[in-house]
C-alpha positions as MATLAB code, in Angstrom:
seq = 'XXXXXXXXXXXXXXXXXXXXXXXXXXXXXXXXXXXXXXXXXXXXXXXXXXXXXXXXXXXXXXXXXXXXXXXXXXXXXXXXXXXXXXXXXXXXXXXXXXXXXXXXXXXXXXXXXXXXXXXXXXXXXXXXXXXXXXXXXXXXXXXXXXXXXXXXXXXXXXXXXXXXXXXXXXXXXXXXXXXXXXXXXXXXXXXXXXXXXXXXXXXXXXXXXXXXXXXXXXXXXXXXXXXXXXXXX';
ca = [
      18.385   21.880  -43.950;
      17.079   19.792  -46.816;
      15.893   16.294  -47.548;
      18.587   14.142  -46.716;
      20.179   16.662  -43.828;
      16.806   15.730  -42.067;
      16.523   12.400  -42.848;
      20.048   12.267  -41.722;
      19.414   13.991  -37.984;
      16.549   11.330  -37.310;
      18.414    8.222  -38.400;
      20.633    9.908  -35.289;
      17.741   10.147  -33.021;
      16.357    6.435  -33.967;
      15.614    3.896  -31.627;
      14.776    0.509  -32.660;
      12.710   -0.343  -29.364;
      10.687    2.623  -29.834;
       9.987    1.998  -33.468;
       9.175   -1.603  -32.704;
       6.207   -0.321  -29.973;
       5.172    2.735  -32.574;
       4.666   -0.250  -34.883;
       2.563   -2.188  -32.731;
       0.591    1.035  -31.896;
      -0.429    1.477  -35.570;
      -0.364   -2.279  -36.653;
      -3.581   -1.957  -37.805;
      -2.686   -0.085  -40.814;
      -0.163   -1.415  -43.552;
       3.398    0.137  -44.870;
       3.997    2.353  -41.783;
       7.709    2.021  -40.950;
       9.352    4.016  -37.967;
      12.520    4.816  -37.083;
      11.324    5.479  -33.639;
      11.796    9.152  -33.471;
       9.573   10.545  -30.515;
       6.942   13.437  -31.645;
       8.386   16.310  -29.517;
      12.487   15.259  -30.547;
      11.005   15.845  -34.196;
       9.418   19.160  -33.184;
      12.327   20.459  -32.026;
      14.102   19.389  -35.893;
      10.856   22.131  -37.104;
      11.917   24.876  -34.681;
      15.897   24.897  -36.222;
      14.165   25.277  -40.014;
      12.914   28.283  -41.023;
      11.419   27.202  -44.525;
      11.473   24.633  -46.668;
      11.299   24.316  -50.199;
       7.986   22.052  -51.224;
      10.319   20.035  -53.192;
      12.235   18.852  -49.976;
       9.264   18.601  -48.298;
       7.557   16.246  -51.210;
      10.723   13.768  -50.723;
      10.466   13.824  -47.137;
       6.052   13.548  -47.447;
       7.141    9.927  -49.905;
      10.027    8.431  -48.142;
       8.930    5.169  -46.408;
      10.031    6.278  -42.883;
       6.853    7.912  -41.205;
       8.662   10.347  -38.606;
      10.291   12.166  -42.168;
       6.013   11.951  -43.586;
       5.413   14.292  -40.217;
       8.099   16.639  -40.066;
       6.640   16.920  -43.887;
       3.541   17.759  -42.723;
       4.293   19.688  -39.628;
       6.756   21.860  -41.822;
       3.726   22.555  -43.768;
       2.036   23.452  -41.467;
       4.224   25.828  -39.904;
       4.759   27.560  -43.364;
       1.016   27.732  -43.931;
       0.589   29.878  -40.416;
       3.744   31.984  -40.868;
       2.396   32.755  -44.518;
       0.251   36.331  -45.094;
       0.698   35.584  -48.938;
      -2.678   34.779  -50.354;
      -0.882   33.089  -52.763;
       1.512   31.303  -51.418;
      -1.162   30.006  -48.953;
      -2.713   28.575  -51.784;
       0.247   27.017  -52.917;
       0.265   25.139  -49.807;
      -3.070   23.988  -49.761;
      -2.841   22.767  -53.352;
       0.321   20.987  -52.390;
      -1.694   19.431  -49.592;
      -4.950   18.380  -51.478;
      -2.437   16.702  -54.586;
      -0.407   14.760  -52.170;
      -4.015   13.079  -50.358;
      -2.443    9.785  -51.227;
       0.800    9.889  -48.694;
      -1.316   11.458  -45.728;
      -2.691    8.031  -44.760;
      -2.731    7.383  -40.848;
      -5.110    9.547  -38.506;
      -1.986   10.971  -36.799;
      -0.805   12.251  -40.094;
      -4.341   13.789  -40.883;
      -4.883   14.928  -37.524;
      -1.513   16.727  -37.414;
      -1.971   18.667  -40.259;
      -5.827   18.621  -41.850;
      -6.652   22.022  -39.255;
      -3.092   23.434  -39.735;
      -3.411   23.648  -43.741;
      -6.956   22.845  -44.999;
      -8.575   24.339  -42.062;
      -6.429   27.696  -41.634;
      -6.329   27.698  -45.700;
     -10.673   28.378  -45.312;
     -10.902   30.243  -42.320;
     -11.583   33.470  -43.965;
     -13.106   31.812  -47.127;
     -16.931   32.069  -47.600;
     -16.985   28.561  -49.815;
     -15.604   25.978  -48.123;
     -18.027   23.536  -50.179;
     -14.712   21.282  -50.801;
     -14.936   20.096  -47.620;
     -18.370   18.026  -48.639;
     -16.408   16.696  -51.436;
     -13.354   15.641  -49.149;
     -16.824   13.776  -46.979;
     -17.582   12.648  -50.394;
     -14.840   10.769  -51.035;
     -14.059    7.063  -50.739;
     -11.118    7.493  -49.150;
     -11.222    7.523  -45.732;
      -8.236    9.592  -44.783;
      -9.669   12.536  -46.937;
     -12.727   11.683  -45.491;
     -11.207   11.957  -41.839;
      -9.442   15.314  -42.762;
     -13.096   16.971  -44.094;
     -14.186   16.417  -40.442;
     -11.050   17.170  -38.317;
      -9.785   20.657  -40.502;
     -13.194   22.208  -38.821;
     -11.093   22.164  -35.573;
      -9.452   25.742  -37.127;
     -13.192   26.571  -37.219;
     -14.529   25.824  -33.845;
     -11.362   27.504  -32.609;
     -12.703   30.712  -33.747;
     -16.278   30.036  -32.682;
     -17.345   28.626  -36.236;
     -19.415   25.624  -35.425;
     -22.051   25.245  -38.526;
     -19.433   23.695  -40.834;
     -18.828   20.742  -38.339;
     -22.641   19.631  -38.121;
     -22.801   20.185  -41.856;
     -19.637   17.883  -42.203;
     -20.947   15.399  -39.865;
     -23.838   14.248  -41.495;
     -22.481   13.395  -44.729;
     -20.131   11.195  -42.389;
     -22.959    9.350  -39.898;
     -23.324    6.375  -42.331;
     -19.205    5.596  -43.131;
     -18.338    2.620  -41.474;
     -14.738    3.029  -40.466;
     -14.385    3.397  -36.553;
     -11.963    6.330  -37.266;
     -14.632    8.072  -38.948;
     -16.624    7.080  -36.429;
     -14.403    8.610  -33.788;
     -12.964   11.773  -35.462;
     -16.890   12.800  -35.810;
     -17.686   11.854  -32.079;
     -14.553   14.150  -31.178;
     -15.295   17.291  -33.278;
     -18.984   16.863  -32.408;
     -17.866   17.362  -28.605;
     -15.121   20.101  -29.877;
     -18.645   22.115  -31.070;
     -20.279   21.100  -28.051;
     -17.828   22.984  -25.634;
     -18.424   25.952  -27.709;
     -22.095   26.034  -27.827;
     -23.879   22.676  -26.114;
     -26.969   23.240  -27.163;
     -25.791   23.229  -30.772;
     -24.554   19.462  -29.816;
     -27.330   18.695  -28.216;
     -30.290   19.859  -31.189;
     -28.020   17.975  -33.956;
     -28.265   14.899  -31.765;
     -31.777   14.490  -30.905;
     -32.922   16.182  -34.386;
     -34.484   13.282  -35.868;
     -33.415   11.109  -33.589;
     -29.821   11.166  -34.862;
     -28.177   10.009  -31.776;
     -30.353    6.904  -32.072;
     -28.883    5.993  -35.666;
     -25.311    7.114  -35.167;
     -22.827    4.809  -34.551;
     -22.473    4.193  -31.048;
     -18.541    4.890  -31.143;
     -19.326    7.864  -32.513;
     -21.782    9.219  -30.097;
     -19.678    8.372  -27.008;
     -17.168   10.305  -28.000;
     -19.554   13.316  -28.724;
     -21.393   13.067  -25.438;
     -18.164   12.163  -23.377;
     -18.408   15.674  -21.417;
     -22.062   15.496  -20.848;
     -23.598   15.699  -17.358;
     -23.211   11.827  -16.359;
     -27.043   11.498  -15.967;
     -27.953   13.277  -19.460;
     -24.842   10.997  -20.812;
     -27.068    8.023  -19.603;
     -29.772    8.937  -21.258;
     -28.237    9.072  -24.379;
     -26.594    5.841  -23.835;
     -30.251    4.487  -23.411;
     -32.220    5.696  -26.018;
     -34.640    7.937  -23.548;
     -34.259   11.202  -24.471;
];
């Protein structure tokens, strides 16, 4: 399949009431257009295509419909893990880190960020790009510096998250906010002690934003999680 065989199949699976509550769902952010495609009908477009050629998969990341932006990303993705090619994986995450400027909703970042970014470093020593990704004003590429550690933790790599989250305690978008709090309580399952000495070091958790900490103590014991809450530990 190419470009416009895909676009093709999901103008078949559209449905304008489900694109009109998709829309609502991410009203909050500006030129996302759905055909109302459900997430698992457009996985099951990935499974029937082996491959894709990054120039198909360029039209499909640009075109103004946002289900053809994920099966762009998701393709990727898939690519990325099937890939052994050093580099051809490199290719990919290239491809990624150039197109930054169509990846621009947090289901978009979070569907792809660990799939390319974060499998792309998992054997690399330097992954010092992710502090420029938490560098940048962009808060998409800031969101994706935070949530490709998920490959990371996955493997029972936890220091790059911590290092990641600090440059990212003082942003002031809530879905900063949250996509910290989550990958901060991703670490914690691994090793909670971990969570709990970057919290209280300097009195972090006091500073943090409070979105942000709720979702990184969510899975506390309920009495320690109250203690957070109020400032006594």
């Amino acid at each position: 399949m190419n470009y416009i065989e895909i676009k093709k199949e999901l103008k078949k699976l559209a449905s304008p009431e489900k694109a009109i509550g998709y829309e609502r769902y991410f009203k909050a952010y500006e030129n996302i257009h759905f055909l109302g495609v459900p997430v698992p009908l457009q996985r099951q477009i990935i499974k029937t295509i082996p491959k894709l050629e990054l120039e198909e998969i360029s039209k499909l990341l640009k075109d103004k419909w946002h289900e053809c932006n994920l099966i762009a990303l998701l393709m990727l993705v898939k690519m990325m893990k099937k890939s052994k090619e050093e580099k051809e994986r490199e290719k990919y995450f290239n491809f990624y880190c150039d197109n930054f400027q169509y990846i621009n909703s947090w289901d978009l970042v979070d569907s792809s960020a660990p799939g390319i970014i974060g499998e792309y470093l998992l054997k690399k020593q330097d992954r010092s790009i992710l502090k420029e990704f938490a560098k940048s004003n962009n808060i998409w590429i800031q969101r994706s510096a935070i949530v490709s550690t998920l490959t990371f933790i996955r493997n029972n790599e936890i220091d790059d998250t911590f290092e990641i989250a600090k440059l990212l305690l003082d942003k002031e978008h809530d879905l900063i906010h949250k996509a910290v709090g989550w990958l901060l309580r991703e670490a914690g399952k691994k090793n909670f002690e971990a969570e709990y000495n970057f919290l209280v070091e300097n009195n972090r958790y006091k500073t943090m934003p409070r979105t942000m900490l709720r979702y990184a103590i969510e899975k506390f014991p309920e009495d320690l999680r109250q203690d957070f809450l109020k400032n006594k530990i």
